[in-house]
C-alpha positions as CSV (number, residue, x, y, z in Angstrom):
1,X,0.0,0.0,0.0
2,X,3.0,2.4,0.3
3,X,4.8,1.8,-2.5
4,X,1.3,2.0,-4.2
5,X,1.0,5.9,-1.9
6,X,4.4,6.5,-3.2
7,X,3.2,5.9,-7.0
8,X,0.4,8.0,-6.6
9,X,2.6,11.2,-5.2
10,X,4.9,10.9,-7.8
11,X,2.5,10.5,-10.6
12,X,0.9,14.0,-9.4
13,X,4.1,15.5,-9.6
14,X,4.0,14.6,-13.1
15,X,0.3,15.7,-13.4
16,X,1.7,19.5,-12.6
17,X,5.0,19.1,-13.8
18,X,6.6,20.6,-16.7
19,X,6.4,17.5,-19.2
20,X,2.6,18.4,-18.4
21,X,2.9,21.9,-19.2
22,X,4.9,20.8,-22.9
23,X,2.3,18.1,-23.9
24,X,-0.7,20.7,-23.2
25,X,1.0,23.7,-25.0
26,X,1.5,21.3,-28.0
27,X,-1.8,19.7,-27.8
28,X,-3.9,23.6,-27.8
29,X,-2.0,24.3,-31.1
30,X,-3.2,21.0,-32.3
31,X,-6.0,21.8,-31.0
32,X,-6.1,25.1,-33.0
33,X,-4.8,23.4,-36.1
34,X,-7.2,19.9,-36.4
35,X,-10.2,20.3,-33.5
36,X,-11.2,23.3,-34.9
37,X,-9.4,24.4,-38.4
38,X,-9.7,20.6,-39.5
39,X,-5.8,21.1,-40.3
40,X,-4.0,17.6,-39.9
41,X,-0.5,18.5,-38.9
42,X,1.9,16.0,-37.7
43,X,4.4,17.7,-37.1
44,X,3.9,19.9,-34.0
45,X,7.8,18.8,-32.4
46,X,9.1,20.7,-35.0
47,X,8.1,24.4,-34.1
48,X,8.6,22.7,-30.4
49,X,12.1,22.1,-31.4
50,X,12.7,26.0,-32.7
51,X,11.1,27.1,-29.9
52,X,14.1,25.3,-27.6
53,X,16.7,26.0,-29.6
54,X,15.3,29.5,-30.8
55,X,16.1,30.8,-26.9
56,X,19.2,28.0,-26.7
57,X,21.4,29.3,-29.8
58,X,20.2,32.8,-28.8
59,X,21.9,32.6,-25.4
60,X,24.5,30.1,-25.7
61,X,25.8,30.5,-28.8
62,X,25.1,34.2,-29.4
63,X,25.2,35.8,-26.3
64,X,21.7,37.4,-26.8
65,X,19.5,37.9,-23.5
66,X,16.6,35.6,-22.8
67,X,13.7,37.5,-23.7
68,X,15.1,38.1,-26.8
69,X,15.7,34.2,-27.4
70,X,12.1,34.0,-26.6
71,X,10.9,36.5,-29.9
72,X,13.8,34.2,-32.1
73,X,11.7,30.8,-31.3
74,X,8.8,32.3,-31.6
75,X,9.7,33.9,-35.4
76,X,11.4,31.3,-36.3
77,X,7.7,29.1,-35.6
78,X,5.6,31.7,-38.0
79,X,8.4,31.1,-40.7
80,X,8.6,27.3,-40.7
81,X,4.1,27.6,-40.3
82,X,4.5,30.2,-43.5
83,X,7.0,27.7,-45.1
84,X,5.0,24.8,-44.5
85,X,1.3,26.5,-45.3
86,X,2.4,28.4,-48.5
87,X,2.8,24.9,-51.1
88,X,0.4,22.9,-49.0
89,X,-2.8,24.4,-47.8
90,X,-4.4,24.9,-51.3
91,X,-4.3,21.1,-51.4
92,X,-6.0,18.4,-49.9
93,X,-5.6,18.0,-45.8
94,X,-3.1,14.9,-46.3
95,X,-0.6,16.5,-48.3
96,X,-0.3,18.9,-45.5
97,X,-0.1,15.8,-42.6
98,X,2.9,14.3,-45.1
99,X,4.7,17.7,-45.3
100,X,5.0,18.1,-41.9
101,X,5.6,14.7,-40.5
102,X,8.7,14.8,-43.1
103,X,9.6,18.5,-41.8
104,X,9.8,17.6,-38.1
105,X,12.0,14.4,-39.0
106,X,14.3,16.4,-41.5
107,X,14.9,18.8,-38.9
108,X,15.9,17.1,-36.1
109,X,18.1,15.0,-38.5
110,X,19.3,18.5,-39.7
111,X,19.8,19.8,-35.8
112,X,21.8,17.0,-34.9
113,X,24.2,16.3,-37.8
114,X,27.7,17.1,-37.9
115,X,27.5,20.4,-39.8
116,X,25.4,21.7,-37.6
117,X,27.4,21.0,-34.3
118,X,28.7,24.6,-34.0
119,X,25.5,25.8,-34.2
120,X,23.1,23.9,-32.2
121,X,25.9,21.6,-30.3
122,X,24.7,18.3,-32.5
123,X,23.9,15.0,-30.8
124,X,25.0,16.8,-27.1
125,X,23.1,19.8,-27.8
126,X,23.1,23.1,-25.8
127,X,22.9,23.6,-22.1
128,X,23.5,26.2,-19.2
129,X,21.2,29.1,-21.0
130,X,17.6,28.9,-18.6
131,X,20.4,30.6,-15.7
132,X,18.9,34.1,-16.1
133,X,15.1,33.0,-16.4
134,X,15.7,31.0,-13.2
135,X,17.0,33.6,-11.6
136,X,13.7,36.1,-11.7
137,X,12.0,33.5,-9.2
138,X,10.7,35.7,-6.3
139,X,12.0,32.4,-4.2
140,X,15.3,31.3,-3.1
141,X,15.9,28.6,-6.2
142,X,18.0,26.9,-4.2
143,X,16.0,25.4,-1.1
144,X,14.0,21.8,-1.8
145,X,10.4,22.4,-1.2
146,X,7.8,19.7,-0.4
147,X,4.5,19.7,-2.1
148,X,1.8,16.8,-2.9
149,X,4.2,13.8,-1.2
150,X,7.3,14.4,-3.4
151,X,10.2,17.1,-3.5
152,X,10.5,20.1,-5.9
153,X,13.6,22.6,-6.3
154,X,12.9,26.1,-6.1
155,X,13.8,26.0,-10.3
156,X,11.6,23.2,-10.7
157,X,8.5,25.2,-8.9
158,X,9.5,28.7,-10.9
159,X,9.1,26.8,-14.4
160,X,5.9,25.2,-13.3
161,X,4.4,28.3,-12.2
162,X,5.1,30.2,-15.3
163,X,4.6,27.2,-17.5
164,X,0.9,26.9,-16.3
165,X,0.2,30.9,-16.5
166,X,1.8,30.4,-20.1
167,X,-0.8,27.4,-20.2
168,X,-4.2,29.6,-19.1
169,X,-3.2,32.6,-21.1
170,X,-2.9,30.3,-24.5
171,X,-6.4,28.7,-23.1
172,X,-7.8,32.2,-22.6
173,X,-6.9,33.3,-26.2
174,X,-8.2,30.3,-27.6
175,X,-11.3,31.1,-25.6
176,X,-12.0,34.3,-27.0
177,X,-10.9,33.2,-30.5
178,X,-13.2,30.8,-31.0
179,X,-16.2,33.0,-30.0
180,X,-15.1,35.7,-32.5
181,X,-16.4,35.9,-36.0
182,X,-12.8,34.1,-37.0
183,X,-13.5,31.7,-34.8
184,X,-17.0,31.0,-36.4
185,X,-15.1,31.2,-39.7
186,X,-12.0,28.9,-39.0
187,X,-15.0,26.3,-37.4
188,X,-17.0,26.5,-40.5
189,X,-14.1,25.7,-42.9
190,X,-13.3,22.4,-40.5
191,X,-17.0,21.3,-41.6
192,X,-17.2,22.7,-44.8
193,X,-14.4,24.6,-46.5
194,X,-16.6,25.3,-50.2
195,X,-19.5,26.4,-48.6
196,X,-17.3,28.6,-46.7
197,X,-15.3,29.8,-49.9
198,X,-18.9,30.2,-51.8
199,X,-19.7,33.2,-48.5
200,X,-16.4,35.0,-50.0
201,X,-14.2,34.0,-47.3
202,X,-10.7,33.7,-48.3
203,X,-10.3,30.1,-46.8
204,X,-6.8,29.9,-47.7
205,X,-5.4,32.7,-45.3
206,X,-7.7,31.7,-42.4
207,X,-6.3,28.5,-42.9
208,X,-2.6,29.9,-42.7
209,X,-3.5,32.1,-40.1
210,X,-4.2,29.0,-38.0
211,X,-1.6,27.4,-38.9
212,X,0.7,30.2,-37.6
213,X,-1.4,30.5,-34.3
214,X,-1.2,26.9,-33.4
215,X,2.9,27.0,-34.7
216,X,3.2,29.3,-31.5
217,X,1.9,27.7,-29.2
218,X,3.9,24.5,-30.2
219,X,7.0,27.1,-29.7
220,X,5.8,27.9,-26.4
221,X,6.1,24.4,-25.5
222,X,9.3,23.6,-26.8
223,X,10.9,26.5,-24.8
224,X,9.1,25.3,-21.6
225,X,10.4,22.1,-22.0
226,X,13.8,23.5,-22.7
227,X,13.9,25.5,-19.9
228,X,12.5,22.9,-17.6
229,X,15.2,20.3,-19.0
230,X,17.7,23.0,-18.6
231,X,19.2,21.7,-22.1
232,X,18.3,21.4,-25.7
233,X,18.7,18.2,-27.2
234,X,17.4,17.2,-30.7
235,X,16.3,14.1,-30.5
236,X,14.1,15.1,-27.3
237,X,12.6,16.3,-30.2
238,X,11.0,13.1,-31.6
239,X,8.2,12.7,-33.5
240,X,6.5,10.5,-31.1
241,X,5.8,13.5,-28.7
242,X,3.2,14.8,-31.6
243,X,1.8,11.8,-31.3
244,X,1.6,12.0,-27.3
245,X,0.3,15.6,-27.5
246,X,-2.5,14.1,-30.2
247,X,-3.3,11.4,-27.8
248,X,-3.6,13.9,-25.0
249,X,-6.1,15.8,-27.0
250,X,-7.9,13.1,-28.3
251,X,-8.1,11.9,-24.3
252,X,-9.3,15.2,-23.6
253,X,-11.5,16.4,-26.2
254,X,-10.8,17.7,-29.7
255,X,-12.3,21.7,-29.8
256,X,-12.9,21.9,-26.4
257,X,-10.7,24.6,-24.7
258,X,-9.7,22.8,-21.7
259,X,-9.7,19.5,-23.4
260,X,-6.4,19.3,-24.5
261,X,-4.9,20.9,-21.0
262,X,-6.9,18.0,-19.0
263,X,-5.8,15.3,-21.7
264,X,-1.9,16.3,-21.1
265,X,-2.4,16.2,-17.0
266,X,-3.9,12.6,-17.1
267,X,-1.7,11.3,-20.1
268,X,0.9,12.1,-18.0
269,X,-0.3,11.0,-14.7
270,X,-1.2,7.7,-16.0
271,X,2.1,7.1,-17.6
272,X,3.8,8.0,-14.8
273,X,1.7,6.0,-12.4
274,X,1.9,3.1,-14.6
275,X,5.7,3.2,-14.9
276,X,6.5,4.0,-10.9
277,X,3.4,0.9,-9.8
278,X,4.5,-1.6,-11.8
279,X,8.1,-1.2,-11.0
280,X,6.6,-1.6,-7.2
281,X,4.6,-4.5,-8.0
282,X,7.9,-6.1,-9.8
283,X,9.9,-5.1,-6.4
284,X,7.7,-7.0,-4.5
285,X,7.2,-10.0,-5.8
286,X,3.4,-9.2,-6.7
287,X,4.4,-9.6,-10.1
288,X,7.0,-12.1,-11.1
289,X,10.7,-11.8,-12.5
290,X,10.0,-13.7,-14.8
291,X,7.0,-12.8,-16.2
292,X,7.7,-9.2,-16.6
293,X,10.9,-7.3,-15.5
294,X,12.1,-3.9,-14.8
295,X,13.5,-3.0,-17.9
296,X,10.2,-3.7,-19.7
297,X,8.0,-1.5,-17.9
298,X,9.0,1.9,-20.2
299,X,7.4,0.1,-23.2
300,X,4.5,-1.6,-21.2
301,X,3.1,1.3,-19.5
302,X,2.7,2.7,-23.8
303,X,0.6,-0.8,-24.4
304,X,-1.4,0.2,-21.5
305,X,-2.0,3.3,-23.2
306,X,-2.6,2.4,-26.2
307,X,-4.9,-0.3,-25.1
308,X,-6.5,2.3,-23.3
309,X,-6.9,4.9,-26.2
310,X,-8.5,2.3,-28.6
311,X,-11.4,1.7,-25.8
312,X,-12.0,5.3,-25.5
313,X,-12.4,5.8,-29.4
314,X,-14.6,2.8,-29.7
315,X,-16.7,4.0,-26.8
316,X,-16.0,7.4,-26.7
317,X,-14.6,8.8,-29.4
318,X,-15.5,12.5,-28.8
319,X,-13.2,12.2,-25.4
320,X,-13.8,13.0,-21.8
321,X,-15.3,17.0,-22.8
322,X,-15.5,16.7,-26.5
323,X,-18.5,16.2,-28.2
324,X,-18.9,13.8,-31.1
325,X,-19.7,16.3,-33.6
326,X,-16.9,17.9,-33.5
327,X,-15.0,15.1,-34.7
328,X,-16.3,14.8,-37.7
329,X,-13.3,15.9,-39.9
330,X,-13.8,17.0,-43.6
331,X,-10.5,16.6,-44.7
332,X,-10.5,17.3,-48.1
């Protein structure tokens, strides 16, 4: 029963943690970009990637303050959404899911090759540039504070806190933007894009504008996990993690404001608790050696997931908030 305690505590600290805060930053811009723009993009990592390295190369390698690093990631996310939109979004909604699945892989491949290196630091990637954000905490950064069970450093607690005003303000926005007449607009063309274009809207640049807005948000979450990690890394970068963040949106709720914040808490709650309780049940004999060992409980605790996922889409496939509706995707 204590290790099981134990398991719980630690899975909350994941719940509010900044892995959280990175999967529900990426999963709003989804959210943007497919629950309500009908925009299949699979390649969210890769405006989370410029975000990190946007503020990393800024303040490493160039010697550029923080804040500034901050604008870099964040213009360097409208480009790549501009780059990405301009060939693709006059075409069918696959050709745009193919473009930036390829895009996010190309990138990371590009960010951690040998050429690169001086640049973004290759396979090792950058590190020591989150000194000067850490430093604004209003709390001593050094002291270990206790909170829900487990232990947090005063950095850890500084990062979470602004991670999860970042996190509300990105809702809020989305709130208000989808109650606007673009919102209406961007809504529409997710359920029918002609009928839209036959009212005079130019679908195209709502559909890029989208694009951009959710790009940002991916950014934001990039440079949260950066900062959080304390290093940038490319292949943290992975295409999987879009994958995660769709999962956590699907959990949620696609086109529901808070669905895709709620998804990312208990996608990560219920990974974590997976991982830390079986490892307990292994320790004690509950479960035995040989039938399942340590070192497979990482991949397990996906299957669970997965298994998981599939139930809730044959049963619920509108999510926990979502409505079903809204899920109806005219991707053409």
């Amino acid at each position: 029963m204590a290790d099981l305690l134990n398991a719980f505590a630690i899975a909350g600290k994941a719940f509010f943690g900044f892995q959280a805060i990175f999967f529900a930053l990426l999963a709003i811009g989804i959210n943007v970009h497919f629950g309500y723009t009908g925009l299949l993009n699979f390649g969210q990592i890769a405006f989370a990637m410029l975000g990190g390295f946007g503020i990393a190369i800024s303040v490493s390698q160039w010697g550029l303050p923080f804040w500034v690093g901050v604008l870099v990631g964040v213009l360097a996310a409208v480009v790549l959404a501009l780059l990405l939109g301009l060939p693709t979004l006059r075409l069918r909604a696959d050709y745009l899911a193919i473009v930036t699945i390829a895009t996010a892989e190309g990138l990371r491949l590009v960010f951690r090759s040998v050429s690169a290196t001086p640049v973004t630091g290759g396979t090792r990637g950058l590190s020591a540039f989150n000194r000067d954000f850490i430093a604004l905490a209003p709390w001593d950064t050094g002291r270990r504070y206790n909170l829900i069970g487990t232990t947090w450093s005063g950095g850890e607690l500084w990062v979470v806190t602004v991670g999860w005003i970042l996190v509300a303000l990105c809702s809020l926005l989305v709130w208000a933007l989808m109650r606007s007449p673009w919102g209406r607009v961007v809504k529409a063309i997710r359920e029918d894009e002609d009928a839209v274009r036959s009212l005079g809207k130019n679908v195209y640049a709502y559909k890029m504008q989208a694009l951009v807005l959710g790009g940002i948000f991916g950014a934001f979450g990039g440079m949260v996990y950066a900062v959080g990690t304390g290093s940038a890394i490319p292949d943290q970068y992975q295409n999987a993690n879009t994958f995660l963040a769709y999962a956590a949106l699907i959990l949620g709720g696609a086109a529901r404001v808070l669905g895709p914040v709620i998804g990312s808490m208990l996608l990560l709650f219920i990974l974590q608790f997976a991982d830390t309780g079986l490892r307990s049940l292994i320790a004690n004999g509950v479960i035995p050696a040989e039938l399942l060992s340590s070192t497979d409980v990482a991949q397990l605790r996906y299957v669970l997931v997965g298994i998981g996922l599939m139930l809730l889409l044959v049963f619920r496939p509108q999510g926990i908030f979502g409505d079903r509706r809204e899920v109806m995707l005219d991707a053409r």
